[in-house]
C-alpha positions as CSV (number, residue, x, y, z in Angstrom):
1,X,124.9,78.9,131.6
2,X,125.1,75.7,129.3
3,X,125.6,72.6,129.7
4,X,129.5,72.7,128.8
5,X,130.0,75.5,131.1
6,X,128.2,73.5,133.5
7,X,130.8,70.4,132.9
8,X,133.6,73.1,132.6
9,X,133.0,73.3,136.7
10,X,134.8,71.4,139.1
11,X,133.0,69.9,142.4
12,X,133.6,71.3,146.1
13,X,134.1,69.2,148.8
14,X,130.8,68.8,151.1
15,X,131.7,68.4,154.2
16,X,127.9,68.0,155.0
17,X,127.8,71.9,155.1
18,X,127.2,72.1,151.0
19,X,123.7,73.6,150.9
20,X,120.5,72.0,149.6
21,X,119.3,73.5,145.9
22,X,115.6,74.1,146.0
23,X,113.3,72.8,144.0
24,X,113.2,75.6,141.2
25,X,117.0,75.9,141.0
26,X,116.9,71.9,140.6
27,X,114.7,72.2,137.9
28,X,116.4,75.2,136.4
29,X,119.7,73.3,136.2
30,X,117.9,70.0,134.9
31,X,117.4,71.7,132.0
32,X,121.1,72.0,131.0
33,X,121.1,68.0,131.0
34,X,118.2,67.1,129.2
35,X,118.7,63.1,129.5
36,X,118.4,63.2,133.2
37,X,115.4,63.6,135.6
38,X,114.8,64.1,138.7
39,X,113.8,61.5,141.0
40,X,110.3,61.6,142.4
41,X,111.3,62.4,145.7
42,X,112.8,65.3,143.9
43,X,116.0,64.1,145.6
44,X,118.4,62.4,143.3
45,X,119.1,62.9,139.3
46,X,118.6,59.2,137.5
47,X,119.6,58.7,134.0
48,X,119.6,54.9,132.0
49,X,120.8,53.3,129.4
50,X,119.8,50.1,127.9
51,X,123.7,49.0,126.9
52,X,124.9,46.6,124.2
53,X,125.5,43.9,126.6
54,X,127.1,43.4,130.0
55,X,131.0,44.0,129.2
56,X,129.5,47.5,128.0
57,X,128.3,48.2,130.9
58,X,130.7,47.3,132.8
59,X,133.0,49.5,130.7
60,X,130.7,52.6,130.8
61,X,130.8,52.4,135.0
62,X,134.8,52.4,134.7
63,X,134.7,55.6,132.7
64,X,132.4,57.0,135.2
65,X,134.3,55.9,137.6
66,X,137.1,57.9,136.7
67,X,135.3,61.0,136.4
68,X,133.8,60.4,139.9
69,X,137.0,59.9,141.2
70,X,138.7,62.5,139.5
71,X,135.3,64.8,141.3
72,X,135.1,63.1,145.1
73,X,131.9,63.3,144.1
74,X,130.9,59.4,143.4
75,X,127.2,58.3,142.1
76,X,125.5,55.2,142.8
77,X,125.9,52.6,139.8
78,X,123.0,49.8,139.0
79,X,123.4,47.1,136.1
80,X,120.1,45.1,136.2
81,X,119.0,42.3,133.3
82,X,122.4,42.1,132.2
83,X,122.5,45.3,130.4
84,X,120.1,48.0,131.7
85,X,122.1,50.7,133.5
86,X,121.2,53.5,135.6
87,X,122.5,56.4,137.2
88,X,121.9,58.1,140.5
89,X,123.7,60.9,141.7
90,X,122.6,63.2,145.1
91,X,124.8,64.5,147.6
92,X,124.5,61.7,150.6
93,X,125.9,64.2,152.9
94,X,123.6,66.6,152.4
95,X,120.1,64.5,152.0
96,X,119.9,65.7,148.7
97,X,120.3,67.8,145.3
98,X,123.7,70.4,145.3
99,X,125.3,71.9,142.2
100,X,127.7,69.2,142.3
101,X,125.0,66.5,141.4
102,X,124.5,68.7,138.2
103,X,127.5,69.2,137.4
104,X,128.7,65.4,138.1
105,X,125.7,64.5,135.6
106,X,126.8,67.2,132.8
107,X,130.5,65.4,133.0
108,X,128.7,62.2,132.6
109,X,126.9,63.3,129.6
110,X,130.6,64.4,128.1
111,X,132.3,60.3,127.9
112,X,130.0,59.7,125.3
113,X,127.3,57.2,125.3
114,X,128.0,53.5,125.3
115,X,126.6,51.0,122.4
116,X,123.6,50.9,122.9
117,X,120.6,48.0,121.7
């Protein structure tokens, strides 16, 4: 699989009864979106940015808002300092990393970066 296949994918509704990834299929994945990582707790996928200032990052969240929306799959959004951005994406329902959290981060990847300093 590659990372546009991966985007190509659309996400499932939960309904709490989506099933945890394990920790080698995590990992596997993570290597179709190269920017990301995996969160210590091996948990959550967490990208940043360090944006042009804070209308830009305000900007970027509304165009991933729209692909969250479009996915009922929704990340949690941080702007710190004015212009540092980051990304966290797990599936609350679940406690954890599903395939949608991948494939939520590869649609990410695909609105293009925003200016960055």
């Amino acid at each position: 699989m590659t990372a546009t296949q991966l985007a190509a994918q659309k996400c499932v509704p939960c309904l709490g009864q989506t099933p945890l990834l394990s920790s080698s299929r995590a990992r596997e994945l993570l290597k179709l979106i190269p920017m990301w990582a995996l969160a210590p707790d091996e948990k959550r996928l967490t990208r940043t940015w360090r944006v042009l200032d804070f209308a830009t990052g305000l900007d970027f969240f509304q165009r991933i808002a729209d692909v969250a929306e479009a996915e009922d799959h929704h990340p949690d959004l941080h702007l710190t300092g004015y212009r540092n951005v980051a990304v966290e994406i797990w599936t609350h329902a679940a406690g954890g990393l599903t395939e949608n959290d991948f494939i939520l981060a590869a649609k990410i990847d695909t609105i293009g970066e925003p200016a960055l300093k």
